[in-house]
N, C-alpha and C positions, 0 to 999 in steps of 0.2 A: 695248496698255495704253491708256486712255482720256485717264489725266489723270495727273500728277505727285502723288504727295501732298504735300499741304503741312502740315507740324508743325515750329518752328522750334526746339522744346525741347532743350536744347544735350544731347550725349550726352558725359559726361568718363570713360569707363571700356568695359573690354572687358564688365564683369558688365553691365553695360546693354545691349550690342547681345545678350547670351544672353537676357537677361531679356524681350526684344522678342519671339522667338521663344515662349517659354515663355510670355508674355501670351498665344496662341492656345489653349492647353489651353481643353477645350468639357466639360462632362458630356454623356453619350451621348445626352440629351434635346435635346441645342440641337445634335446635329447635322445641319448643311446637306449639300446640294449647289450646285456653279454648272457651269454650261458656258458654256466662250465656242466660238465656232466665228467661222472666217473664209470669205469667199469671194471671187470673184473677180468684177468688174462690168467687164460689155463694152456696146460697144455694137449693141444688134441688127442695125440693118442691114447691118452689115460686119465683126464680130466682131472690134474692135479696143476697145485701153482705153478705157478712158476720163478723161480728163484732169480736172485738178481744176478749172479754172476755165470759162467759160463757161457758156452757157446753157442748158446739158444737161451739166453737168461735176459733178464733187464734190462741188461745192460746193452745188450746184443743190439737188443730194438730200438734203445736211444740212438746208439752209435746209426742202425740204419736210419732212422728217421731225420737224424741230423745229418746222413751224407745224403737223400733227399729232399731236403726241406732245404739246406744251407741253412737253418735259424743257429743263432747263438747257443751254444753248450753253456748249460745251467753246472758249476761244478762246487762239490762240498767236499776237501783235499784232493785226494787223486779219484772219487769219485763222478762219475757224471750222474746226476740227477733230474735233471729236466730238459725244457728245449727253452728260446723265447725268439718271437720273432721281432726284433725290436722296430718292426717298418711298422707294421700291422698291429700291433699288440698284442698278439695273444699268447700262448703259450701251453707247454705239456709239463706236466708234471706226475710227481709220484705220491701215492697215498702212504702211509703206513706200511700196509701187506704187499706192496707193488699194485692197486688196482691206478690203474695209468687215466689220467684225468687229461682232457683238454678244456682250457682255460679262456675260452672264445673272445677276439678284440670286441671291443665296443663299437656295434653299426648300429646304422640307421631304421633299418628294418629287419622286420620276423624273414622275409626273404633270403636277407644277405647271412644270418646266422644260421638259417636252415643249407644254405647253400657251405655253408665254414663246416659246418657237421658231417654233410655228406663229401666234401672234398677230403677232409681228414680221415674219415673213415675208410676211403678208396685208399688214399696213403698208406694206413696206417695196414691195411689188406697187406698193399704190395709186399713191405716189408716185413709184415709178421707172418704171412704164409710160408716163404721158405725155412724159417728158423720154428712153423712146426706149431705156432702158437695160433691159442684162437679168444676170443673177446665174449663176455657174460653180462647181459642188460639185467641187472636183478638188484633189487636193495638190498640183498644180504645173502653172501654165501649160501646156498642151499646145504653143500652138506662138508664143508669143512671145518674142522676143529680150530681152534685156536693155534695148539702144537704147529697141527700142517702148514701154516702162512709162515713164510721168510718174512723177516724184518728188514727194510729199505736202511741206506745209511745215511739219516739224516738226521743230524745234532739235535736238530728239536723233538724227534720223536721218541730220542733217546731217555730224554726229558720226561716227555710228555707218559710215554710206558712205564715208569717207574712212579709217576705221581700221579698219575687218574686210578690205582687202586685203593688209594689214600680217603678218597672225596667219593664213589659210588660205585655201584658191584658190576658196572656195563661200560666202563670206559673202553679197555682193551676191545670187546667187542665194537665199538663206535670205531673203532682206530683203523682194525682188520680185519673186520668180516663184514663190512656194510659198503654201500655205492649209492650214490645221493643225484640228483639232475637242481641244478639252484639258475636261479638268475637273478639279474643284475638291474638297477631301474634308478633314474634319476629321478629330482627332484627339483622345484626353483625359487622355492623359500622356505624360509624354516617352518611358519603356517604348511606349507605343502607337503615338507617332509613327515609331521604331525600326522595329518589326514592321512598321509598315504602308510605312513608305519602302525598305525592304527585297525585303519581297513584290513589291512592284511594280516597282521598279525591274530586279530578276529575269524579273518575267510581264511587260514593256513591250514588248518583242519580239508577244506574243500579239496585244495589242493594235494593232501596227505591220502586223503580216500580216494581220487584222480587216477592219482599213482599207486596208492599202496601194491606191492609186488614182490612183501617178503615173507609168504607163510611159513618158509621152512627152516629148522634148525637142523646141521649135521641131521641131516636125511630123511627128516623127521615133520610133519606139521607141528609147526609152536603153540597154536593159539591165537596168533594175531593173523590183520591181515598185511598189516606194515607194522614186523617184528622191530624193522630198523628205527619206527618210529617212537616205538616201545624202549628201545634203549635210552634214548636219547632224555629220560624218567628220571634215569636213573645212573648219567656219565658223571654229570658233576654240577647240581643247580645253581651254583654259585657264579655258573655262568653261562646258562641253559634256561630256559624256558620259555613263559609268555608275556615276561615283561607287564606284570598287571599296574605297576605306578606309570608307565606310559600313556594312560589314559585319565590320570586325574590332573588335574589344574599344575600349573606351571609345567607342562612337557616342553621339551625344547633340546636346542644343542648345549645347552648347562645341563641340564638336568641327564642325557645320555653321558655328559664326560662323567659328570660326579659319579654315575652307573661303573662305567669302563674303569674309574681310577679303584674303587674298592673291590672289584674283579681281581684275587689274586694271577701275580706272575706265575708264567713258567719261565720264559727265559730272557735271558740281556745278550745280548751278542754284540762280541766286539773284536774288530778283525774279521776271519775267518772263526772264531772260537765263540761256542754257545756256552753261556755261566748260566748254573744250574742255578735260578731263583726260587723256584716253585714254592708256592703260598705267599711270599714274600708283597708288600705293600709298593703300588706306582707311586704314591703318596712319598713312598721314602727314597723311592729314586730321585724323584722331583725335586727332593727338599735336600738331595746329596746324603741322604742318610741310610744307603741301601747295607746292611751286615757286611753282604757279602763282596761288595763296592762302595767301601767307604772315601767319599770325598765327590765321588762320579755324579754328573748331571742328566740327566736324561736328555734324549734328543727325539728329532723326528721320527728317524727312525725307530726309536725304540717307541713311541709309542703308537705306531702304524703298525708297527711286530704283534706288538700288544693287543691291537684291537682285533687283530685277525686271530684271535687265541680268544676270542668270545662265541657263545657260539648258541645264542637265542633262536626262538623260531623265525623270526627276520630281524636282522642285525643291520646298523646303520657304521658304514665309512663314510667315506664321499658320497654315496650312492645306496641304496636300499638293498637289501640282499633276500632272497627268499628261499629260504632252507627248509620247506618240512615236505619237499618229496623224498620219494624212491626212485634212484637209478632205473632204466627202462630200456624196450626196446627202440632200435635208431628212428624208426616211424612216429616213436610218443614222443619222444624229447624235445621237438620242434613246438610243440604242441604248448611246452608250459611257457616260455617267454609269450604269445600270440594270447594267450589266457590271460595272462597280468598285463602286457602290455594294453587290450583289449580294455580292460576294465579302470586302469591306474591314470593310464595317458590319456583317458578320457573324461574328462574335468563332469558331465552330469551324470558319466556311471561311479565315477568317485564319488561324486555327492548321494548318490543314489544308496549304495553299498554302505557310504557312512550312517545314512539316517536309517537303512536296515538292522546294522550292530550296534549303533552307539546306546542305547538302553539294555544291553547284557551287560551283565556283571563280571568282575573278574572271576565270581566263582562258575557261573554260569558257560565262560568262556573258556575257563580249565576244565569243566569238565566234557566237554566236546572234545579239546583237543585230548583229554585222556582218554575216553573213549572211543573214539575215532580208530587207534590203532587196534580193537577189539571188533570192533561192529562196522568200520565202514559206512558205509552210504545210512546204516540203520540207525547210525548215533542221534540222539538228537536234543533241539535244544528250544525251549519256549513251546512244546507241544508239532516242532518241524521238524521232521526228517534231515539230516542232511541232503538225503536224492533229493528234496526238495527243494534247496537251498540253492544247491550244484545246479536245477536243470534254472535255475533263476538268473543265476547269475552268469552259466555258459550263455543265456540268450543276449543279456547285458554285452558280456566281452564278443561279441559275435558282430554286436550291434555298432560296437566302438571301433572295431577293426573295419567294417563298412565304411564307418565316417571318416576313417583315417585316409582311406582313397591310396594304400601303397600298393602300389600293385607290379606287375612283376613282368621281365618279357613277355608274354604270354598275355596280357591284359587282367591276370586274375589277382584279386586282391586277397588280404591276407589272412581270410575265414576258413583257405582250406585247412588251414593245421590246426583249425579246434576239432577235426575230423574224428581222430579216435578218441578225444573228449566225448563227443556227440554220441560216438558210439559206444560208449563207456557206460551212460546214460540212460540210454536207451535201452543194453540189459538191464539195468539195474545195478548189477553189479560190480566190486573190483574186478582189478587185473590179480588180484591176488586167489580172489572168491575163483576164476576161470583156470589158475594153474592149479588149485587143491581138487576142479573138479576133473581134471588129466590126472593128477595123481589117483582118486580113488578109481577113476577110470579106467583109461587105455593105457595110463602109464602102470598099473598094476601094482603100484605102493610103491613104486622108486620115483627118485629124484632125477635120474642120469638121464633120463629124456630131454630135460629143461636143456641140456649143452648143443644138445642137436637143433630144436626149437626155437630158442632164444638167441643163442649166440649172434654176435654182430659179422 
């Protein structure tokens, strides 16, 4: 996340935090997409991180990016931490370990965010080449330790490191050694948000096996084939998962608040300063009864802080969020917005996809998505394969981006970015199943190829 928002407007009631939600309703004209994707920055010559400070460090890169970009300097005290371009909307930010995210505005077309990707990426060349650095499309560190990542300086993480070993054994790991690709999706009533948080959260798995592209730990095959997605088990359920009451009678924007207010804190921020809440109740902010901020009301801001410190397989703001990839290379990435967009924005592959999942069970649906990060394409669910599922519904999103008629100078529409979907498919198998068979392969049981290969 780039920046904290800041709206100090008091909030005195629970109809207010539903009303929040309910302000993102869009008509079907004004709807966007975003994609953020994150990666990992090493340094070339010896395939270690990169620290934030010095002269080739973090910081280095911001400072260049910001004297090419001209966007606004994101700052947390004398620190700079991100970029934002307040025309456009989008933004750069920092992960945890320094893996450097960009935070794509919200356009119109798979097009326009494929084109944001590779503009940024030329960018983000220019300036990282002199200073030595270089960019890692992977969902999880291949062979870094914990120890080896530098910690970014930023209040909330400060937070957040000290209290996810509290609540699950893979926090830290979620924090520092993973890289995720998400997108962004509107919706235009609370019915629509339903159906579509629904679907998806159902088809996420599909999406997880797409991507999957973390076999390795510290240098090592894990077991999985999206290790990243394996963490993610086991950071902190309390406010993580598949959301299984989503699905039964009365779902709605009441029913996701009451979700988000019993999500313990991590933090309140006020001023420039983050107060360390963690575990602490929204409920007692609400009500002015916070221990550690007695008398204090809550406001927008704080619970807009709040909901982006949830962190389910797709998570509702304004807007639907789709969290169970892995980070990739810059050819896949275009790939996941044109997939969801394909299937979501398309009012009969939506209905379609519904009446494909609505008779799974929540248990039925857990365990796909836990399997999923072991088996890939093999997991499966009602006697289907997932490869089955995948080549179903890539035909569906294929079919919807047809219909959608966006098409681009060139006259072509927006089918070509299911391309390495298609071909994903078509082996069989993951991106992950294809880097273990480099490893037993030509890579000879090392991991240090991947920097040469993968790198952006």
């Amino acid at each position: 996340m780039a920046r904290d928002q800041v709206d100090m407007t008091p909030i005195n009631s629970r109809d207010e935090l539903v009303a929040w939600f309910e302000a993102g309703c869009k008509p079907r004209e004004k709807f966007r997409v975003g994609t953020e994707h994150e990666k990992f920055a090493f340094v070339v010559n010896d395939h270690t991180p990169v620290p934030y400070g010095g002269s080739r460090g973090i910081r280095a890169l911001l400072d260049g990016m910001q004297h090419l970009l001209g966007w606004e300097p994101i700052m947390e005290g004398e620190y700079i931490i991100g970029l934002a371009d307040v025309t456009g909307g989008g933004a750069i930010s920092l992960e945890p370990g320094g893996q450097f995210e960009l935070s794509g505005a919200p356009v119109e077309t798979v097009h326009q965010t494929a084109s944001e990707l590779i503009a940024h990426l030329s960018q983000l060349r220019e300036v990282a080449k002199p200073l030595g650095i270089g960019f890692l499309g992977l969902g999880m560190t291949p062979n870094w330790s914990r120890a080896d990542i530098p910690v970014m300086p930023k209040g909330r993480y400060k937070i957040m490191t000290a209290y996810m070993p509290k609540v699950g054994s893979h926090g830290l790991d979620m924090m520092y050694r993973t890289c995720t690709v998400q997108t962004n999706h509107d919706f235009s009533s609370e019915s629509d948000m339903v159906k579509k948080l629904r679907v998806t959260l159902a088809l996420q798995p599909v999406a997880t096996a797409l991507f999957a592209n973390s076999p390795f730990t510290e240098g090592k095959p894990n077991g999985f084939v999206s290790f990243r997605s394996e963490i993610w088990r086991d950071t902190d359920n309390a406010r993580a998962g598949m959301l299984p009451w989503a699905f039964e009678p009365g779902m709605g924007f009441e029913r996701y608040a009451d979700y988000a207010l019993d999500v313990p804190m991590y933090f309140v921020k006020r001023g420039d300063s983050y107060i360390d809440v963690s575990g602490q109740s929204f409920r007692d902010l609400l009500a002015g009864k916070l221990p550690q901020l007695p008398g204090a009301r809550a406001t927008i801001s704080d619970w807009a802080n709040h909901i982006s410190t949830i962190f389910p397989e797709v998570r509702l703001k304004r807007y639907i969020e789709m969290r169970g990839s892995d980070g990739g290379p810059w050819r896949r990435l275009p790939s996941l917005p044109a997939f969801w967009v394909g299937l979501i924005y398309d009012d009969g592959n939506l209905d379609a996809c519904w009446e494909m999942v609505k008779d799974w069970t929540a248990q039925e649906r857990q365990k796909l998505r836990d399997d999923v990060t072991r088996l890939g394409f093999q997991a499966t669910i009602r006697g289907r394969s997932l490869l089955e599922i995948t080549k179903d519904v890539l035909v569906m999103a294929e079919k919807g981006l047809v219909r959608r008629k966006h098409l681009d100078h060139n006259g072509r529409d927006e089918t070509r970015y299911l391309r390495p979907l298609q071909e994903i498919v078509a082996r069989g198998i993951t991106p992950a199943e294809e880097l273990l068979a480099k490893y037993h392969g030509p890579w000879n049981g090392s991991v240090d190829p991947v920097y040469d290969e993968y790198a952006y």
